[in-house]
N, CA, C and O atoms as a Tripos MOL2 file, in Angstrom:
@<TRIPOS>MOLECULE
protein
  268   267    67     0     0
PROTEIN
NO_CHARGES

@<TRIPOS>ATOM
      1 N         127.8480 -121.8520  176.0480 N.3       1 UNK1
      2 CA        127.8630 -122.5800  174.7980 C.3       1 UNK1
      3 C         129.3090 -122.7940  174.3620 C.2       1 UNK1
      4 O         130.1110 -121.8890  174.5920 O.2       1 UNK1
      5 N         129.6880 -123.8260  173.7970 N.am      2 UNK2
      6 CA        130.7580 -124.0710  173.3870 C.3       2 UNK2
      7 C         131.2150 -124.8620  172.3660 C.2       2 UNK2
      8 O         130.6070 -125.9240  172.2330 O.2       2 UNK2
      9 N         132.2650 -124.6050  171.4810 N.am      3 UNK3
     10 CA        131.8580 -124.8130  169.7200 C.3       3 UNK3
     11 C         133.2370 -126.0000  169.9290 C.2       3 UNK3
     12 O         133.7140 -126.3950  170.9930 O.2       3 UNK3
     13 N         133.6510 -126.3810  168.4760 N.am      4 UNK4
     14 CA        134.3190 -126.8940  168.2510 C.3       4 UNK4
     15 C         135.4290 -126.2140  167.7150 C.2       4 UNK4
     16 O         135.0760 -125.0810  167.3870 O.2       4 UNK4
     17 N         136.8360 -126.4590  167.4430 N.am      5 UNK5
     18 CA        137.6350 -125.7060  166.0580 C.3       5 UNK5
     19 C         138.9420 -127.0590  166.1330 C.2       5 UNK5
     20 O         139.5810 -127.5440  167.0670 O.2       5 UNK5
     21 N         138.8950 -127.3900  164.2110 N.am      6 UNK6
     22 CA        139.8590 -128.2760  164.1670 C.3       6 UNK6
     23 C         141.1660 -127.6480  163.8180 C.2       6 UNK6
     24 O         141.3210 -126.4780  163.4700 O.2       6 UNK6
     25 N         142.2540 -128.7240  163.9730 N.am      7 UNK7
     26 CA        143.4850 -128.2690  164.6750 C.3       7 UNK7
     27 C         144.2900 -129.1580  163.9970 C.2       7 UNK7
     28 O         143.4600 -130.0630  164.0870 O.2       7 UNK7
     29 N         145.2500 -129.7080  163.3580 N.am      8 UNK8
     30 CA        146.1420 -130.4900  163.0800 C.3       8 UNK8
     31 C         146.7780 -130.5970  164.7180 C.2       8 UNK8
     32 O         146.6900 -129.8120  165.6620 O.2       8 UNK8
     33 N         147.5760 -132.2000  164.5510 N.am      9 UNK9
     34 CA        147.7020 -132.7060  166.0030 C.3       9 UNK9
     35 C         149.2320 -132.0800  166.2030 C.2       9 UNK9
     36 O         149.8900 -132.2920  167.2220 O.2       9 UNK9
     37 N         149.7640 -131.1740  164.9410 N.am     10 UNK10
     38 CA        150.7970 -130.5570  165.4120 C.3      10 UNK10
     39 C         150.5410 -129.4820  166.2530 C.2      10 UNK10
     40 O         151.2640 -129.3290  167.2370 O.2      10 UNK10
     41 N         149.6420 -128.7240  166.0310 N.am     11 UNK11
     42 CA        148.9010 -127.5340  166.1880 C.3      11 UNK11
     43 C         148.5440 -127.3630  167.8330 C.2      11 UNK11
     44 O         148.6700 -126.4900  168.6910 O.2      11 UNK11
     45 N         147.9400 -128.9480  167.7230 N.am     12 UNK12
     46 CA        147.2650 -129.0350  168.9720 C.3      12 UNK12
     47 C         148.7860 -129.2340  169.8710 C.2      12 UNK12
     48 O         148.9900 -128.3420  170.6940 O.2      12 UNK12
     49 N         149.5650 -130.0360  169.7960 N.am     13 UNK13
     50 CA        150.8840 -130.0900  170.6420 C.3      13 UNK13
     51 C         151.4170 -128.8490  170.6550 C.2      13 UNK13
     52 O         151.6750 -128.4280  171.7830 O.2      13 UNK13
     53 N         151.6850 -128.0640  169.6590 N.am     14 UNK14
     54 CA        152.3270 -126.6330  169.8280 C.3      14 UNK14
     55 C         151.5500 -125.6400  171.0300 C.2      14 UNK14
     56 O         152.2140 -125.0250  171.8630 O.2      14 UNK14
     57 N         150.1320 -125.5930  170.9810 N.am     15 UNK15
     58 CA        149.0740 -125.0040  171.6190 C.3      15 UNK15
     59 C         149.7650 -124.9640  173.0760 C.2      15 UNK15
     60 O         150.2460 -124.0790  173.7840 O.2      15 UNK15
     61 N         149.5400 -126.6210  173.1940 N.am     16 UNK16
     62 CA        149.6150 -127.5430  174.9620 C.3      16 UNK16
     63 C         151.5830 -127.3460  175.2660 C.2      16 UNK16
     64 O         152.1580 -128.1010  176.0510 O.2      16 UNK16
     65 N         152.1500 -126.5050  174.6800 N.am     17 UNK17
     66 CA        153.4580 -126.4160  175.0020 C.3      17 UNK17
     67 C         153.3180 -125.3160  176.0790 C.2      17 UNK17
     68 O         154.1090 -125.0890  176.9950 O.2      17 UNK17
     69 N         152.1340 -124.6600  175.7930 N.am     18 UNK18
     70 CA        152.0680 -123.2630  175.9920 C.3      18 UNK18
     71 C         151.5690 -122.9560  177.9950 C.2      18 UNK18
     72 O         151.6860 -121.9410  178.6820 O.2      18 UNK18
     73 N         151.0890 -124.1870  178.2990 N.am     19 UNK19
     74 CA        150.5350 -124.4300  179.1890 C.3      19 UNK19
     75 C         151.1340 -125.6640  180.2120 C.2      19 UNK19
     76 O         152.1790 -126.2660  179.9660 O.2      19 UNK19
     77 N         150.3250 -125.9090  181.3330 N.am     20 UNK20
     78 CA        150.9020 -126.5710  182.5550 C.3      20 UNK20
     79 C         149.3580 -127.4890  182.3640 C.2      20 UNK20
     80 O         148.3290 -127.1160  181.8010 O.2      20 UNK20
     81 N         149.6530 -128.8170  183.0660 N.am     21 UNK21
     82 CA        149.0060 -129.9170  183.1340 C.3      21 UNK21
     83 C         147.5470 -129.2570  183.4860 C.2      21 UNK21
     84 O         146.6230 -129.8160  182.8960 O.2      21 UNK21
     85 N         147.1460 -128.0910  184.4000 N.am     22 UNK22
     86 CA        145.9200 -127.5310  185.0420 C.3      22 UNK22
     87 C         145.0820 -126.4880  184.3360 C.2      22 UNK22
     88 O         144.0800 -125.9120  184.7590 O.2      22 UNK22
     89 N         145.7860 -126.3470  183.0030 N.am     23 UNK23
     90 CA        145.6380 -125.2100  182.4190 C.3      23 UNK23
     91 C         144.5830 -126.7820  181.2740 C.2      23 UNK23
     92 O         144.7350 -127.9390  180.8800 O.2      23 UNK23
     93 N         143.6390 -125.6900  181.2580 N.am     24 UNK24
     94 CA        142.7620 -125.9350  179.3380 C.3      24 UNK24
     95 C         143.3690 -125.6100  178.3750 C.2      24 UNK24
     96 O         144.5050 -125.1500  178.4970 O.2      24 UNK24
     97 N         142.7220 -125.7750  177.0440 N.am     25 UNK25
     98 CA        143.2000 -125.1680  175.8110 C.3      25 UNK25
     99 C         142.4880 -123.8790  175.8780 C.2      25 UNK25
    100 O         143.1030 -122.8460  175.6100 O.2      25 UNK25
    101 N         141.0840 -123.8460  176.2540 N.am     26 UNK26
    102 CA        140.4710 -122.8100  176.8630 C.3      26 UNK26
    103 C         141.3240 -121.3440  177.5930 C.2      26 UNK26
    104 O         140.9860 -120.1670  177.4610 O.2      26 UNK26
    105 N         142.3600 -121.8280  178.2750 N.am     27 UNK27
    106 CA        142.9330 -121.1730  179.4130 C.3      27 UNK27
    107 C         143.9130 -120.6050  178.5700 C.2      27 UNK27
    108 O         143.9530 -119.4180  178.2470 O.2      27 UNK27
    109 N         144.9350 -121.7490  178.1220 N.am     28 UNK28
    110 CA        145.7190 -121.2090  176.9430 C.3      28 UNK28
    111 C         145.4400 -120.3440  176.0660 C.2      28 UNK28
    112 O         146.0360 -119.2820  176.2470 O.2      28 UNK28
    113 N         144.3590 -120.3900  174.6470 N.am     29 UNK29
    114 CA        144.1840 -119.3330  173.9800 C.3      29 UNK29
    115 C         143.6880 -118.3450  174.5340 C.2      29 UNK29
    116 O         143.7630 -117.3740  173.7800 O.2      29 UNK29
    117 N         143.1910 -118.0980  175.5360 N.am     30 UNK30
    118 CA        142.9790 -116.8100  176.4360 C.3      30 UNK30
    119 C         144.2750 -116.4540  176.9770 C.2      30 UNK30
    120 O         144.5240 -115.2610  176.8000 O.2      30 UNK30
    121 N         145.0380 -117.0000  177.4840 N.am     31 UNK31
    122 CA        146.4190 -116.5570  177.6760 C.3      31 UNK31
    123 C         147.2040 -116.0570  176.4970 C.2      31 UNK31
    124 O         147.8560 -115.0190  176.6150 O.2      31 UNK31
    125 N         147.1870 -116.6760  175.4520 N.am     32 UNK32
    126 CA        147.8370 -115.9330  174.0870 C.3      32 UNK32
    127 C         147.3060 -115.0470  173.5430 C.2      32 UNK32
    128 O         147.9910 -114.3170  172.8270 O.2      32 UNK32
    129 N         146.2210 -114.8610  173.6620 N.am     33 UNK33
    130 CA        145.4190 -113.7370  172.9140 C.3      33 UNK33
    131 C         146.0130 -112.1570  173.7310 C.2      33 UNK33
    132 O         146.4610 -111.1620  173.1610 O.2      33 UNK33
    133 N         145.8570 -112.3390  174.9240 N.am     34 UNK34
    134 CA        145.8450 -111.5390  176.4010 C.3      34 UNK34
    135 C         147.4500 -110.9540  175.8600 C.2      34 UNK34
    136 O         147.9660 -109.8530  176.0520 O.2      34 UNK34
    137 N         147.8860 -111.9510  175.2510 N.am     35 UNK35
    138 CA        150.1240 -111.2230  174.9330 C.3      35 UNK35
    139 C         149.7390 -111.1940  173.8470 C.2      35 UNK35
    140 O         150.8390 -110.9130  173.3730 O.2      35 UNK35
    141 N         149.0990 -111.2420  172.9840 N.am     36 UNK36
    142 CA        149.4340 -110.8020  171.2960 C.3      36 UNK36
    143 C         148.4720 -109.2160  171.7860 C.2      36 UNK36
    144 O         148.9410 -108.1050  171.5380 O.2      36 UNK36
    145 N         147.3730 -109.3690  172.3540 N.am     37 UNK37
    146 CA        146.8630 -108.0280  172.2410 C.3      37 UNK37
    147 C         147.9510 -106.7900  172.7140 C.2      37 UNK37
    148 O         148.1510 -105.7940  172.0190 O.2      37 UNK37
    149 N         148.8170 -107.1260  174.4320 N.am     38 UNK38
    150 CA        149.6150 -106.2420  174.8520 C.3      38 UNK38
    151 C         150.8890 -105.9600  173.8380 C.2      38 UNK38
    152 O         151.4610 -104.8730  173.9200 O.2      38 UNK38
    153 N         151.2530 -106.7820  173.0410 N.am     39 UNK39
    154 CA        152.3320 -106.6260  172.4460 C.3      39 UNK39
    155 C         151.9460 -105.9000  170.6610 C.2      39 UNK39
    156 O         152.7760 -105.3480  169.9390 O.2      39 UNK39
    157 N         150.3570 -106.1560  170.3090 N.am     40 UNK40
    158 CA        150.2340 -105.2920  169.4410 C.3      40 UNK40
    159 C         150.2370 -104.1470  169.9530 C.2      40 UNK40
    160 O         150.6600 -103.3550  169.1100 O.2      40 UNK40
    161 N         149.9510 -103.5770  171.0230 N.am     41 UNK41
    162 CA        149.8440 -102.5120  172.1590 C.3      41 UNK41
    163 C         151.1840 -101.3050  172.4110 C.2      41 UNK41
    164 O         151.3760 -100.0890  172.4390 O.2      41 UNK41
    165 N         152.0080 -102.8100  172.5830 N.am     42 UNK42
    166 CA        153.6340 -102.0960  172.8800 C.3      42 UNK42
    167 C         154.1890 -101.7710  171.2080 C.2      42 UNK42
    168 O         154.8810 -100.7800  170.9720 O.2      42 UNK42
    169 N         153.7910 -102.7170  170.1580 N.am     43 UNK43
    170 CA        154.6060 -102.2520  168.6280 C.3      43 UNK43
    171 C         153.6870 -100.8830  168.8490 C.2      43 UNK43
    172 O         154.2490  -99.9270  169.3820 O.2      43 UNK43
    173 N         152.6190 -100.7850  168.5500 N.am     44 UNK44
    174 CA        151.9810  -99.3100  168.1980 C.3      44 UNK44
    175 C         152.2460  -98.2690  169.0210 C.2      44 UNK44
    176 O         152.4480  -97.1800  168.4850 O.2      44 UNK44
    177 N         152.2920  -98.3530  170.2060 N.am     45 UNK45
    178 CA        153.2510  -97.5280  171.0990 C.3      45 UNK45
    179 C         154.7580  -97.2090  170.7930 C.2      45 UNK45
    180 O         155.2420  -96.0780  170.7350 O.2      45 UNK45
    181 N         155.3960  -98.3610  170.6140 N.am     46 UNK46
    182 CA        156.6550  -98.0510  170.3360 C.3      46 UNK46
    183 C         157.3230  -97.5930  168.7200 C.2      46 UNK46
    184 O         158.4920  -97.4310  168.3710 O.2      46 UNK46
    185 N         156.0110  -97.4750  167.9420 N.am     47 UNK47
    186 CA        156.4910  -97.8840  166.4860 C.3      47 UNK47
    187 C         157.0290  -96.1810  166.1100 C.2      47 UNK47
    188 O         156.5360  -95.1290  166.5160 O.2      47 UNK47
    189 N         158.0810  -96.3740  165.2920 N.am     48 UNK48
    190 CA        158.5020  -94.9450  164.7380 C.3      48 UNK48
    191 C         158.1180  -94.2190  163.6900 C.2      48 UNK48
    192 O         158.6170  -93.1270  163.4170 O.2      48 UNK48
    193 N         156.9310  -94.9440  162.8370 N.am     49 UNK49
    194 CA        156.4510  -94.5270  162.0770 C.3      49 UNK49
    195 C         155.5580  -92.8470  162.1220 C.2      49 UNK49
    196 O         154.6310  -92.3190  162.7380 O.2      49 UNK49
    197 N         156.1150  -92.6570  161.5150 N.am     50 UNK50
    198 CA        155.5270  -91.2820  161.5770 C.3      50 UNK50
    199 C         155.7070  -90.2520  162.6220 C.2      50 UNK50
    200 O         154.9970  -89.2470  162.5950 O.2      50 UNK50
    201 N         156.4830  -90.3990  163.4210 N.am     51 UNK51
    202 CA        157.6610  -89.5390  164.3540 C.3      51 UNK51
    203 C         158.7320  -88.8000  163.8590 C.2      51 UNK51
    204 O         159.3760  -89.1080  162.8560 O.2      51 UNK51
    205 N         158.9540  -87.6660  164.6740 N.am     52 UNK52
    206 CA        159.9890  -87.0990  164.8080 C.3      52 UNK52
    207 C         160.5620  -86.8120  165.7200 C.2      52 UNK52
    208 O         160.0080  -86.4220  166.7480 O.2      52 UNK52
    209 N         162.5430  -86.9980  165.5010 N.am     53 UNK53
    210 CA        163.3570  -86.7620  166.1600 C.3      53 UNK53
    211 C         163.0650  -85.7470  167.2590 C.2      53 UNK53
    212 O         162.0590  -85.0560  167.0970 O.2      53 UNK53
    213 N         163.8230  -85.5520  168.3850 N.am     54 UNK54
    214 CA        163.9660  -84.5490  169.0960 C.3      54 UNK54
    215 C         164.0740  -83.3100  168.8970 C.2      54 UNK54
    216 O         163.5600  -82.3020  169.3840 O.2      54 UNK54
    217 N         165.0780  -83.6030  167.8370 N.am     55 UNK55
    218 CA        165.8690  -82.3300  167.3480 C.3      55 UNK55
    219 C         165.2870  -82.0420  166.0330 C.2      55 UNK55
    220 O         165.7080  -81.0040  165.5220 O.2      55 UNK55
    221 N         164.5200  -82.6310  165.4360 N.am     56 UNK56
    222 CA        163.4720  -82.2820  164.1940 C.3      56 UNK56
    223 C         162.6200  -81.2950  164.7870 C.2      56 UNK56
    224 O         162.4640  -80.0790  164.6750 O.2      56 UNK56
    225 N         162.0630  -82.3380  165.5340 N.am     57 UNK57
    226 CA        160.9180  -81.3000  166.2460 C.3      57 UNK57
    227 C         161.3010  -79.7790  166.6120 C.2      57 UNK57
    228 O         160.7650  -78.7200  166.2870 O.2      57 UNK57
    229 N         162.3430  -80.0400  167.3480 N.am     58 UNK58
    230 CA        163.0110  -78.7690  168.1080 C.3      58 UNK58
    231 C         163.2380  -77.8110  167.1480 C.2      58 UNK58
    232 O         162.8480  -76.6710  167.3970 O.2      58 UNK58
    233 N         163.8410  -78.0560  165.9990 N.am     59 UNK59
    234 CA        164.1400  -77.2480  164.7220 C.3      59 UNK59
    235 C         162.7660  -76.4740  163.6430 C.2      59 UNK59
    236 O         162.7420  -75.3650  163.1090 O.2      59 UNK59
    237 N         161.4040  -77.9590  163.6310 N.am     60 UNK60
    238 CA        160.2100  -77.3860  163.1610 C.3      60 UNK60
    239 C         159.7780  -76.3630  164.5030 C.2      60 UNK60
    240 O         159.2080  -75.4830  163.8580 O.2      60 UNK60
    241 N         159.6970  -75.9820  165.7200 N.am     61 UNK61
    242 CA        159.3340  -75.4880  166.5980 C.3      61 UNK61
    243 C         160.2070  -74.2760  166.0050 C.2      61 UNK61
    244 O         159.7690  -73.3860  165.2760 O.2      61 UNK61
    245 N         161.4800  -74.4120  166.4430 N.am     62 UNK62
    246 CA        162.2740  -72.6200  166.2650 C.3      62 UNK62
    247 C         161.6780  -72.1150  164.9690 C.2      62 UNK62
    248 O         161.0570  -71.0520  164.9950 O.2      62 UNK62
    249 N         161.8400  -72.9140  163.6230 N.am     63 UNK63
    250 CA        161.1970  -72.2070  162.1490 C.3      63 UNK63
    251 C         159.9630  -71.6860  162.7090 C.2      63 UNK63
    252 O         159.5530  -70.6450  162.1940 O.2      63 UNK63
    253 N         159.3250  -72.1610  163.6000 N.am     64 UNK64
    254 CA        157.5570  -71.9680  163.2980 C.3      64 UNK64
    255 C         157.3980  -70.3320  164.0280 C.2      64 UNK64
    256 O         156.9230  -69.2820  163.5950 O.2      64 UNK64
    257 N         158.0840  -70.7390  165.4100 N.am     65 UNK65
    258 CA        157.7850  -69.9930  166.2200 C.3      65 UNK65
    259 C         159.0400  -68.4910  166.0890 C.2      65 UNK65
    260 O         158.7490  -67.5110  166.7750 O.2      65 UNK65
    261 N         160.1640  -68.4260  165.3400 N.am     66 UNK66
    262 CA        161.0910  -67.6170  165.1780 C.3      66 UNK66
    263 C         160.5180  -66.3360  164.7740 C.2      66 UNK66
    264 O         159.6470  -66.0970  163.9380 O.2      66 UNK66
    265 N         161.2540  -65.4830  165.6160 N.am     67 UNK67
    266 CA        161.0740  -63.8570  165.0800 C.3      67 UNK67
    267 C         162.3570  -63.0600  164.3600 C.2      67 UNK67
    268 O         162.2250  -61.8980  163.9780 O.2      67 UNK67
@<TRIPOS>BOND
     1     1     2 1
     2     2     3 1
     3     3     4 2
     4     3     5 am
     5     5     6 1
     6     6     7 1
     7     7     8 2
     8     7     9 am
     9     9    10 1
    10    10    11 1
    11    11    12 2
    12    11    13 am
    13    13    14 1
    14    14    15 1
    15    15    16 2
    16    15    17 am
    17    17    18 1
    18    18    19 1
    19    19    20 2
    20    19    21 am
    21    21    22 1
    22    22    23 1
    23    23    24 2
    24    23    25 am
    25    25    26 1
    26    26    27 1
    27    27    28 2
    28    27    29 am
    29    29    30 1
    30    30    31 1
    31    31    32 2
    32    31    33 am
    33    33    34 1
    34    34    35 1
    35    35    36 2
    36    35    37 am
    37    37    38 1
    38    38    39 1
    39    39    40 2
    40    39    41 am
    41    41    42 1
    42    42    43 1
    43    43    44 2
    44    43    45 am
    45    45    46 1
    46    46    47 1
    47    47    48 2
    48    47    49 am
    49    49    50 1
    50    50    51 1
    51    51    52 2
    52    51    53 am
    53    53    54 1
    54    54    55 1
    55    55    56 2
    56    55    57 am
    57    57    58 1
    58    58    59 1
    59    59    60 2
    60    59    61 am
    61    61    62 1
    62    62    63 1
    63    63    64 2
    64    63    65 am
    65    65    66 1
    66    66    67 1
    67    67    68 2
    68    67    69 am
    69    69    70 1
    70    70    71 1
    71    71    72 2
    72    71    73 am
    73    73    74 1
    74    74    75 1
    75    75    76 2
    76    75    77 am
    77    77    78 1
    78    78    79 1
    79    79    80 2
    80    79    81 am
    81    81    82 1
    82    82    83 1
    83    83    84 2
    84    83    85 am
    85    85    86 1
    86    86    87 1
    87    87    88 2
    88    87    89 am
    89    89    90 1
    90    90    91 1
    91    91    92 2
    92    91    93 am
    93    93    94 1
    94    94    95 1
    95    95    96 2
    96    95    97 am
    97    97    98 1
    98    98    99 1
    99    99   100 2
   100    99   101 am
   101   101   102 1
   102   102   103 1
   103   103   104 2
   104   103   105 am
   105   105   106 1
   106   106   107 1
   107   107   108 2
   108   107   109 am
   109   109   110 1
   110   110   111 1
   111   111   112 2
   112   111   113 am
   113   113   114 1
   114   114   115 1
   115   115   116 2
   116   115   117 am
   117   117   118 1
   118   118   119 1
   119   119   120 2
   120   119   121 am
   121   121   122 1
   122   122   123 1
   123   123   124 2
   124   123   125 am
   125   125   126 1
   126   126   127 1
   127   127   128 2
   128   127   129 am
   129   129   130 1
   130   130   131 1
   131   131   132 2
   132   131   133 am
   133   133   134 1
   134   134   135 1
   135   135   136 2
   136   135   137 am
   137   137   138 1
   138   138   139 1
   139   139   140 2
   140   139   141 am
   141   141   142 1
   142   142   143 1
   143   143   144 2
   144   143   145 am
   145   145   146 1
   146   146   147 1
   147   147   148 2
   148   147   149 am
   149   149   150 1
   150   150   151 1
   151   151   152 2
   152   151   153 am
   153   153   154 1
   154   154   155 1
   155   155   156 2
   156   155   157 am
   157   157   158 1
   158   158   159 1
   159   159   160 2
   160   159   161 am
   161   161   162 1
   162   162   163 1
   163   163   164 2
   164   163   165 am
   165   165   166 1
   166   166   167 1
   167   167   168 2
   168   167   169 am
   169   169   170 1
   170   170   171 1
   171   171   172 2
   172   171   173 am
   173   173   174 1
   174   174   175 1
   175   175   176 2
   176   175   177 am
   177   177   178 1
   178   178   179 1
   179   179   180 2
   180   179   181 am
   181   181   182 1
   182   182   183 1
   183   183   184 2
   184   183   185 am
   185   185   186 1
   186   186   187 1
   187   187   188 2
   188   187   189 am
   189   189   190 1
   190   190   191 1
   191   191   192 2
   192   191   193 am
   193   193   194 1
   194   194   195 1
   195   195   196 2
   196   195   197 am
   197   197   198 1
   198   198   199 1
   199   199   200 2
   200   199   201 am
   201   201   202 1
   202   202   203 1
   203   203   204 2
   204   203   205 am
   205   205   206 1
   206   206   207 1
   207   207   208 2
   208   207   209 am
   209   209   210 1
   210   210   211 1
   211   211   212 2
   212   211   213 am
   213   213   214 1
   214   214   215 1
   215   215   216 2
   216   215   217 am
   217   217   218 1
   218   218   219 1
   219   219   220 2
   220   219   221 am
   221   221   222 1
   222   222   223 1
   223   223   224 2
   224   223   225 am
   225   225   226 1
   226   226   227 1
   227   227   228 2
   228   227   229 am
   229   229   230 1
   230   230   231 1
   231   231   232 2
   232   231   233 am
   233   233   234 1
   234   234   235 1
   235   235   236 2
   236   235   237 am
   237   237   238 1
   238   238   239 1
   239   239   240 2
   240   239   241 am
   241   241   242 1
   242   242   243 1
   243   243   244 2
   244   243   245 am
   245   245   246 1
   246   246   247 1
   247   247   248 2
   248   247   249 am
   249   249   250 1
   250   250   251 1
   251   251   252 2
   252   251   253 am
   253   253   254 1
   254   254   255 1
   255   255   256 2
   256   255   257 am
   257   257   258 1
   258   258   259 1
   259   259   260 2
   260   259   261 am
   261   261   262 1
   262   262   263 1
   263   263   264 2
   264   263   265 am
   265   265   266 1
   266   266   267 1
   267   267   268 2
@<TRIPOS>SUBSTRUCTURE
     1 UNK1         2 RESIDUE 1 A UNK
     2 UNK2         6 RESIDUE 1 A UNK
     3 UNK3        10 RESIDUE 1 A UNK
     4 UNK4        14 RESIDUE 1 A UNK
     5 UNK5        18 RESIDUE 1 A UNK
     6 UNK6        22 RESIDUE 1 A UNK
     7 UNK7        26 RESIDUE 1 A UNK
     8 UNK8        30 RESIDUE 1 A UNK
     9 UNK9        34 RESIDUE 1 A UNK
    10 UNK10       38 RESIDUE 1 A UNK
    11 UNK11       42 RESIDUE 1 A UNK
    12 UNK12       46 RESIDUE 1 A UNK
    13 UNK13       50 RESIDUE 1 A UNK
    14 UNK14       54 RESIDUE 1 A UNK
    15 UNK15       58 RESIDUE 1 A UNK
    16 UNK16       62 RESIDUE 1 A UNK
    17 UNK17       66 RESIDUE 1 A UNK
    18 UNK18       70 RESIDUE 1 A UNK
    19 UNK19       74 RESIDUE 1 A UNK
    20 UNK20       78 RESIDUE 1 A UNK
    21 UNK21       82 RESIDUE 1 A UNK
    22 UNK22       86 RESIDUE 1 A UNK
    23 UNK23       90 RESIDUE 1 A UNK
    24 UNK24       94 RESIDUE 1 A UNK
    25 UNK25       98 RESIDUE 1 A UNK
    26 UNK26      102 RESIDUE 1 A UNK
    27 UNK27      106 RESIDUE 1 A UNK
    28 UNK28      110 RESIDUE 1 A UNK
    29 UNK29      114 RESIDUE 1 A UNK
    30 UNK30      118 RESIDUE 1 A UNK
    31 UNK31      122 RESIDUE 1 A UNK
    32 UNK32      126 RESIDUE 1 A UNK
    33 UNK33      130 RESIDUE 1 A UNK
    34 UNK34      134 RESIDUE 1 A UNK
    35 UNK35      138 RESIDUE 1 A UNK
    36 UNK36      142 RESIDUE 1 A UNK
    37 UNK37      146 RESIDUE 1 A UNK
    38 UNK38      150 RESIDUE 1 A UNK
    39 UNK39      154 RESIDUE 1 A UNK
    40 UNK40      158 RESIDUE 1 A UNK
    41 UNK41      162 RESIDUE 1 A UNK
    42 UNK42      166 RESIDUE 1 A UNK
    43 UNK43      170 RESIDUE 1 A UNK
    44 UNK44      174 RESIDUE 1 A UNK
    45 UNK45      178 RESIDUE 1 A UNK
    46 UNK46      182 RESIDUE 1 A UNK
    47 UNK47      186 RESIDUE 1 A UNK
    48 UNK48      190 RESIDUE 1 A UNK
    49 UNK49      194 RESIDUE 1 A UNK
    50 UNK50      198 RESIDUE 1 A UNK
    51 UNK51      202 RESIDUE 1 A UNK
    52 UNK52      206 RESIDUE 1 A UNK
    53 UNK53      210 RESIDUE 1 A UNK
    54 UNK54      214 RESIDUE 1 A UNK
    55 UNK55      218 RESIDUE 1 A UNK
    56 UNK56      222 RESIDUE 1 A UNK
    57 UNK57      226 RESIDUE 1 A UNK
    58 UNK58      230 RESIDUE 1 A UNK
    59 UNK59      234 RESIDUE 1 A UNK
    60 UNK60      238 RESIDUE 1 A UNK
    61 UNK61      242 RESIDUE 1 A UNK
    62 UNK62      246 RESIDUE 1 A UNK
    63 UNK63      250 RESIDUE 1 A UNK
    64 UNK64      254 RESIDUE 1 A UNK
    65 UNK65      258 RESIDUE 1 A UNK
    66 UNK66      262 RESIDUE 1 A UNK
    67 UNK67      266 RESIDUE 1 A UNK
């Protein structure tokens, strides 16, 4: 089954930048989706939120574990 979705004809040219004469629009937004998913993938992997330093850590470890 296969639907419709409208597009301004900028939209649609920006889309078809994305692709080679053999490629669909089909092919395309499956290709962009496929890098926005890995790259939400790599920010949440890489993100520093809520980390600690090496040497934080290393320092909460000696407090915790110190005699």
């Amino acid at each position: 089954m296969t639907t419709t979705i409208q597009l301004s004809e900028d939209t649609k040219a920006l889309i078809g930048t994305f692709g080679t004469k053999e490629d669909t629009y089909e092919d395309i937004l499956k290709r962009m989706c496929r890098l926005a998913v890995k790259e939400q993938l790599r920010e949440f992997l890489m993100s520093s939120e809520n980390t600690l330093s090496l040497d934080e850590a290393r320092k909460r470890l000696a407090k915790r574990w110190s005699k």
